[in-house]
ChimeraX commands (.cxc) that place a marker at each C-alpha (Angstrom):
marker #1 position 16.22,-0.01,-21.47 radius 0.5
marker #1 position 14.87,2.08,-18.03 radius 0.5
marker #1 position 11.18,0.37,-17.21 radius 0.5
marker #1 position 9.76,3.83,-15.30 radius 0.5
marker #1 position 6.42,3.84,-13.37 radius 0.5
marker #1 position 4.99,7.59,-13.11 radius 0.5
marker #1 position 1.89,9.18,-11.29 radius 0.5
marker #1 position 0.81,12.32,-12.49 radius 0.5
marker #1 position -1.81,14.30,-14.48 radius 0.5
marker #1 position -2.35,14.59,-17.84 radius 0.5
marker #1 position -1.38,17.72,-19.42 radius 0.5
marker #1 position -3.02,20.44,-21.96 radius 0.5
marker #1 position -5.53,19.14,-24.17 radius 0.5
marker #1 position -5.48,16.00,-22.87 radius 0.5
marker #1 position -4.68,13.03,-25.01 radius 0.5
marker #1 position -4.60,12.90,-29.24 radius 0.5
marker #1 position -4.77,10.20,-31.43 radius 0.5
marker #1 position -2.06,10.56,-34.10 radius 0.5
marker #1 position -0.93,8.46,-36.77 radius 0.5
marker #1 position 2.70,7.33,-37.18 radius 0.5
marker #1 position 3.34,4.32,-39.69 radius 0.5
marker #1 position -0.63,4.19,-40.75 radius 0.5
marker #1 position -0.82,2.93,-36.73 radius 0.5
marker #1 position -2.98,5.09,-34.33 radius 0.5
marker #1 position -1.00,6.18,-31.44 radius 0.5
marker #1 position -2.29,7.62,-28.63 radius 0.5
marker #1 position 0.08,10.94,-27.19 radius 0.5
marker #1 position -0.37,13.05,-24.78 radius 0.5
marker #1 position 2.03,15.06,-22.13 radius 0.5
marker #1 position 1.68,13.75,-18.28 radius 0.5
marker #1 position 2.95,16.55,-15.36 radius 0.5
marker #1 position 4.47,14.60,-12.24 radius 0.5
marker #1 position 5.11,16.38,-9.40 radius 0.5
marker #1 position 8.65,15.68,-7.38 radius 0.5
marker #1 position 10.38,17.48,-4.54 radius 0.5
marker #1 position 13.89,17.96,-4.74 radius 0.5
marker #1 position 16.09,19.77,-1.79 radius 0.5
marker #1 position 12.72,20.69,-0.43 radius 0.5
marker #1 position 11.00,22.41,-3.31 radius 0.5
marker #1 position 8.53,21.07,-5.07 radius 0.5
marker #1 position 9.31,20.46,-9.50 radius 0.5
marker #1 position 6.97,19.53,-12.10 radius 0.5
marker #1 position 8.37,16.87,-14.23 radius 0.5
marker #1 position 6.95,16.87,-17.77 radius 0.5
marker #1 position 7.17,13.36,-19.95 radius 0.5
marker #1 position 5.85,12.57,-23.85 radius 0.5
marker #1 position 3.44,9.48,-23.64 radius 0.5
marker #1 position 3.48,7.20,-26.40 radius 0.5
marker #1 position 0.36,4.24,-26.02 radius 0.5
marker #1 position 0.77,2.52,-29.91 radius 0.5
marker #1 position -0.55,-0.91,-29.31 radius 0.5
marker #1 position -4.16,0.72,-27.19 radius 0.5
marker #1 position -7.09,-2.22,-28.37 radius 0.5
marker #1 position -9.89,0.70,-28.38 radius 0.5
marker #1 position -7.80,4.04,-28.96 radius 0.5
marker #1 position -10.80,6.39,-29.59 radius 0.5
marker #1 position -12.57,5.18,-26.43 radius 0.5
marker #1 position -9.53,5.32,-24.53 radius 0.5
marker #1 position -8.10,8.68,-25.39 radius 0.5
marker #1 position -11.66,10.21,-24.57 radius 0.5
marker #1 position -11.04,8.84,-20.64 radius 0.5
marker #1 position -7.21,10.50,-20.81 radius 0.5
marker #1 position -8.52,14.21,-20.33 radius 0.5
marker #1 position -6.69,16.81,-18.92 radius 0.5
marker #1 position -6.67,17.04,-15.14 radius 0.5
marker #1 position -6.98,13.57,-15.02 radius 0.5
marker #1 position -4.76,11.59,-12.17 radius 0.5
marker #1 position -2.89,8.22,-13.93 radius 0.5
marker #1 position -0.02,6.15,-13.21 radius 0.5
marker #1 position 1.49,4.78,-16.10 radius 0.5
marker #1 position 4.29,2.22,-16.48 radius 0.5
marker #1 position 6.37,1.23,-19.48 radius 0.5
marker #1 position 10.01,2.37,-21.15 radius 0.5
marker #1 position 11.62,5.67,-20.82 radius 0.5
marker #1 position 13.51,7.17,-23.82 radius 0.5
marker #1 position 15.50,10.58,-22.86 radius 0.5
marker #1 position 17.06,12.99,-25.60 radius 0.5
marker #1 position 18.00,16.75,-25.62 radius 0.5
marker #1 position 17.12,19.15,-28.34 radius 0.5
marker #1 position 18.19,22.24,-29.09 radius 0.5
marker #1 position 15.87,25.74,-29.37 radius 0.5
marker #1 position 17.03,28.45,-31.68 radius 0.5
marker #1 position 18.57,30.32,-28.95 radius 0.5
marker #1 position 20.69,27.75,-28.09 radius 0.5
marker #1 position 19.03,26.33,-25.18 radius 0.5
marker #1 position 19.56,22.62,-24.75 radius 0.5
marker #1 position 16.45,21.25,-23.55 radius 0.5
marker #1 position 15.84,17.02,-22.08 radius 0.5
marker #1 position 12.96,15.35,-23.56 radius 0.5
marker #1 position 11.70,12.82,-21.64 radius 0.5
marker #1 position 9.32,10.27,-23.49 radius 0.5
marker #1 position 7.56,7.24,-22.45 radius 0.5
marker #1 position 6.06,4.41,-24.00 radius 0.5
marker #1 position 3.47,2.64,-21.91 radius 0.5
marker #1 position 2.38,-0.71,-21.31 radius 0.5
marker #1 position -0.33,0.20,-18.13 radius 0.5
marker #1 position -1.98,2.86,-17.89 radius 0.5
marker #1 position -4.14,3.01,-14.41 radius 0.5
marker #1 position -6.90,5.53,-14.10 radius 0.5
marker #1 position -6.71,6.50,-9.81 radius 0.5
marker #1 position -9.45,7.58,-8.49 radius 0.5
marker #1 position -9.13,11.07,-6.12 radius 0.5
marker #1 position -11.71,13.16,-4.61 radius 0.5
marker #1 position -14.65,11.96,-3.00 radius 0.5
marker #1 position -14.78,8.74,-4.42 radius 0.5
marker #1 position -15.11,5.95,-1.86 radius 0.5
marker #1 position -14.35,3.10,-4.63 radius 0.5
marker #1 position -10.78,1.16,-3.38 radius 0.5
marker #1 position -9.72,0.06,-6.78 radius 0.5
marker #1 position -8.37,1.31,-9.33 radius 0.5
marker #1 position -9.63,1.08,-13.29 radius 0.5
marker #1 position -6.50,-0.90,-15.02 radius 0.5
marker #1 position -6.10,-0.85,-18.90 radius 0.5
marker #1 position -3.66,-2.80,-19.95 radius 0.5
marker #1 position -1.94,-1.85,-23.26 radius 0.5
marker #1 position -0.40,-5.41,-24.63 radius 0.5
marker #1 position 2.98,-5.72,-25.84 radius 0.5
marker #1 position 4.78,-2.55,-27.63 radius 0.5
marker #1 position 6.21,-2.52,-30.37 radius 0.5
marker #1 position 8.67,0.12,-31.06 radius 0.5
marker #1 position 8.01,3.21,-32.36 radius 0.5
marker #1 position 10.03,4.99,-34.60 radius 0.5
marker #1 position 12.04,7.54,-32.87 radius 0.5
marker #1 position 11.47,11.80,-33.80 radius 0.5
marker #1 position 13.93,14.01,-33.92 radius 0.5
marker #1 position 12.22,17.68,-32.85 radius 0.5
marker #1 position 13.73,21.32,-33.77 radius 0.5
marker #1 position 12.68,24.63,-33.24 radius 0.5
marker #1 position 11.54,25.04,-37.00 radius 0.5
marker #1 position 8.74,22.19,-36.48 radius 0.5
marker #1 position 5.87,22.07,-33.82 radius 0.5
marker #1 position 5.78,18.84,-31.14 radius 0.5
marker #1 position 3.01,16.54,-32.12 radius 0.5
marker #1 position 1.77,16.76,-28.89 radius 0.5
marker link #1:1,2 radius 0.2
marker link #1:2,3 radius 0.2
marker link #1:3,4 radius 0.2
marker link #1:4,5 radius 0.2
marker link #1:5,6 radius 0.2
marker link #1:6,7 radius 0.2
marker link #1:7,8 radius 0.2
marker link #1:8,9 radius 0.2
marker link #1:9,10 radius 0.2
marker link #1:10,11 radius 0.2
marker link #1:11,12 radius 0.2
marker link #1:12,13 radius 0.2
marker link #1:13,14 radius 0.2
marker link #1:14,15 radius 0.2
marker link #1:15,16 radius 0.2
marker link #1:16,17 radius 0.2
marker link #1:17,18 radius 0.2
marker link #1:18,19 radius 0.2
marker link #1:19,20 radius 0.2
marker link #1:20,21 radius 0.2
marker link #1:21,22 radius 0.2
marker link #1:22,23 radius 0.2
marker link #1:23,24 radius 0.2
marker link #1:24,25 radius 0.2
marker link #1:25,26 radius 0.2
marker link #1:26,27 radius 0.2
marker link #1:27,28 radius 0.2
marker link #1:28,29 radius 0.2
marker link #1:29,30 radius 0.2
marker link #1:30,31 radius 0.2
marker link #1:31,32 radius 0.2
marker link #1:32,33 radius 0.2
marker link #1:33,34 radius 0.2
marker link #1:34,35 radius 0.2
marker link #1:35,36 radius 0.2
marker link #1:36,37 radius 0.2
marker link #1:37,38 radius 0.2
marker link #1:38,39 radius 0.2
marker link #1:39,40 radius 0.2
marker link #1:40,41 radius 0.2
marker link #1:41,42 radius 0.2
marker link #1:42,43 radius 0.2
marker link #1:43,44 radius 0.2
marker link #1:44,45 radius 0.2
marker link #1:45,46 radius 0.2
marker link #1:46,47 radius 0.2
marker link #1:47,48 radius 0.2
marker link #1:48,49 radius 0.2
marker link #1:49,50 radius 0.2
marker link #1:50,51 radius 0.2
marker link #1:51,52 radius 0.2
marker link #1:52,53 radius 0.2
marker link #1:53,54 radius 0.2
marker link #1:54,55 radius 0.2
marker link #1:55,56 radius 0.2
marker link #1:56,57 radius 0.2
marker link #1:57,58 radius 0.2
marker link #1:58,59 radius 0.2
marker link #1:59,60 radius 0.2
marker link #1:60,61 radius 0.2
marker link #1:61,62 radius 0.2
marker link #1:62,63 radius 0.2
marker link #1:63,64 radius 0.2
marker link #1:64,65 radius 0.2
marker link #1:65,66 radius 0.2
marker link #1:66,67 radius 0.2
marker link #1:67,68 radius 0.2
marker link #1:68,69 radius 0.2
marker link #1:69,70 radius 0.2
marker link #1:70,71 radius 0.2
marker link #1:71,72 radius 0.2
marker link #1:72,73 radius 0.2
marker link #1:73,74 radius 0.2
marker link #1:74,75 radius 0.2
marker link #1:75,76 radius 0.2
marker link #1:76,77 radius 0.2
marker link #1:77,78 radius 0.2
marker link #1:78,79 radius 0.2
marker link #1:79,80 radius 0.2
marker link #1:80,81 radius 0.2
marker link #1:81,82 radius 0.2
marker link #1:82,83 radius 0.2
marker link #1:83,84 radius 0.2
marker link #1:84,85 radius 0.2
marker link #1:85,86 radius 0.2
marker link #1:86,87 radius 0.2
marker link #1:87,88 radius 0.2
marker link #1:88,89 radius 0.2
marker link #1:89,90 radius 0.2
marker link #1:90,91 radius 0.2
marker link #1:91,92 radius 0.2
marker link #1:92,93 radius 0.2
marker link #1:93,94 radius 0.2
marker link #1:94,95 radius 0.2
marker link #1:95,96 radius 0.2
marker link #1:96,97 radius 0.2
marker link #1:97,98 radius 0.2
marker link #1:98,99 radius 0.2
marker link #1:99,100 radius 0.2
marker link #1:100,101 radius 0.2
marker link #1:101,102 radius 0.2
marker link #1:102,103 radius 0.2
marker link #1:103,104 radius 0.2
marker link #1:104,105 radius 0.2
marker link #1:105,106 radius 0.2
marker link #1:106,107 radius 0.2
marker link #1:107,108 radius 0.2
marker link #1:108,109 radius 0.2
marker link #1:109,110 radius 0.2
marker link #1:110,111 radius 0.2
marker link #1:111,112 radius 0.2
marker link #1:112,113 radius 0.2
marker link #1:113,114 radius 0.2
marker link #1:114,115 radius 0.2
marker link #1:115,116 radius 0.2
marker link #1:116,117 radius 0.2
marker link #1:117,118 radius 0.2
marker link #1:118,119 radius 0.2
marker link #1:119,120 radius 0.2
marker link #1:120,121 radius 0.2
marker link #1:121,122 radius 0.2
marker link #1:122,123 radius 0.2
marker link #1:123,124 radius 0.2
marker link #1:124,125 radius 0.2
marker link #1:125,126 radius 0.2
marker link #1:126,127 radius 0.2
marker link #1:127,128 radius 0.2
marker link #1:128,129 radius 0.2
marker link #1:129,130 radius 0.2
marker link #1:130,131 radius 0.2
marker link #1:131,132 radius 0.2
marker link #1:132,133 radius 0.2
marker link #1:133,134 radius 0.2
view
């Protein structure tokens, strides 16, 4: 088990609230940006929050654009596309999520929401026939 800590921003459409074993589970895709041999990359990684106390109120705070750092447990797999392209999914499933605050704000801290202990979702296996739930 890899415990990951990521800063990024949350990706298209923001975050959904989905169902998976009649359990609301927050999901959304989160775009960290990384330089390697001097050229900047844009990560992408699933987030999986499944034990959030207030889901509804907290996925309407996870919109896109939005600058988080998340920590929690990294799950990679590969899938394959109909072409034959083997692509890395990279999933996470948080424990902390902490909303940073950019821009003009003059505020020092940082709004913490701490997710509670996970429990472990039931792992997806994707193909090209079916759509990504997120």
């Amino acid at each position: 088990m890899a415990i990951i800590t990521v800063t990024g921003r949350i990706g298209k459409g923001g975050a959904q609230i989905k169902q998976f074993k009649d359990k609301d589970v927050i999901v959304f895709s989160l775009a960290e940006d990384v330089f390697i041999k001097g050229e900047q990359k844009t990560i992408w990684y699933d987030i999986y929050l499944n034990n959030a106390r207030n889901p509804e109120k907290l996925s309407e705070a996870l919109k896109q654009g939005r600058l988080i750092m998340v920590n929690g447990t990294l799950r990679v797999g590969t899938w394959t596309t109909n072409s034959g392209n083997v692509l890395l999914q990279q999933s996470i499933n948080v424990e902390n999520v902490t909303f940073i605050r950019s821009g003009g704000s003059k505020q020092q801290s940082n709004d913490d929401y701490n997710v509670g202990p996970l429990e472990e979702p039931e792992h997806q296996v994707f193909n090209d026939q079916e759509e990504l739930p997120f």
